[in-house]
N, C-alpha and C positions, 0 to 999 in steps of 0.2 A: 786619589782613589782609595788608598787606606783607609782617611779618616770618615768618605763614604761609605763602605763596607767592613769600618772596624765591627759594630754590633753582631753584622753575622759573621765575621772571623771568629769573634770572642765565644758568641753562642754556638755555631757549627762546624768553627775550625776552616781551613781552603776548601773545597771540593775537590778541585783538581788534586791537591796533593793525596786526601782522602782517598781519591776514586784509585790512583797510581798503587797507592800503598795495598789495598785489599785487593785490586786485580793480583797485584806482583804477590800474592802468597797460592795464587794456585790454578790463574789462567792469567799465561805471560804472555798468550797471543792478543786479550781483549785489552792486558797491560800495555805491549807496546803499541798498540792503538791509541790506548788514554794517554802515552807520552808522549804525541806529535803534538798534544795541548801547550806541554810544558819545551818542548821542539819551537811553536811559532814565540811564546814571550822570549825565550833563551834568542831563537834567531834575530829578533825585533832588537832586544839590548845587543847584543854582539854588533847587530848594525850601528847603534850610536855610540857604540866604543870604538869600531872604526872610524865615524864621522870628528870622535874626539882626541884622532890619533893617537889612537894606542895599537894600531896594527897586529902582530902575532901574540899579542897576549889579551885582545880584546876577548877570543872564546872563552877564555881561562876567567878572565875578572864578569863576564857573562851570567856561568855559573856560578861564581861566587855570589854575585847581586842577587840570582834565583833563590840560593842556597840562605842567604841572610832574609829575605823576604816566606819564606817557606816556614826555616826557624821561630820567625818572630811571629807568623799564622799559628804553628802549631803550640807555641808555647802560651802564649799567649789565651790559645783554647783550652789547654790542660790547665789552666791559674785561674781562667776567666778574669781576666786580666785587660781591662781596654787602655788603660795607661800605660800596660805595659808596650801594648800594641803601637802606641803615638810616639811612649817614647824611642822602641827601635825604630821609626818611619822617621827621627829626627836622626838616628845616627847613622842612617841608608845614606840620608841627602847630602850629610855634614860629612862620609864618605867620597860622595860624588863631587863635592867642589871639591873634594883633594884630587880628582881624575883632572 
């Protein structure tokens, strides 16, 4: 999925994290709305953390995965950076075979 939507990371940054960041400076109601977005991928990973048995720490390493994928969006868009982009998308996965 990254390396198909690295160009528009690079060029326009997530959306989602985009749209969360500017609601959350001065309408929190239309904010927590845009965060049920980042609510179903957080729920979807939490589910294959528990499928890979990590039981009470699957929500916790959840957001971490959100938070390192988010990172590597928005940095990525500040550098204009697509290699930067691939290469955090190798150190997500080389992450995940450590789970």
């Amino acid at each position: 999925v990254i390396k198909v939507n690295a160009g528009d990371l690079v060029h326009y940054g997530c959306p989602i994290g985009s749209l969360n960041t500017e609601l959350g400076k001065g309408q929190p109601e239309l904010q927590s709305a845009a965060r049920k977005m980042f609510d179903l991928l957080s729920h979807w990973i939490e589910k294959q953390m528990v499928f890979l048995g990590k039981g009470d720490a699957s929500r916790s390493l959840s957001l971490h995965m959100l938070a390192m994928l988010q990172g590597a969006a928005l940095t990525s868009h500040a550098y204009h950076d697509g290699s930067f982009l691939l290469e955090e998308s190798q150190r997500i996965i080389a992450w995940l075979d450590t789970l």
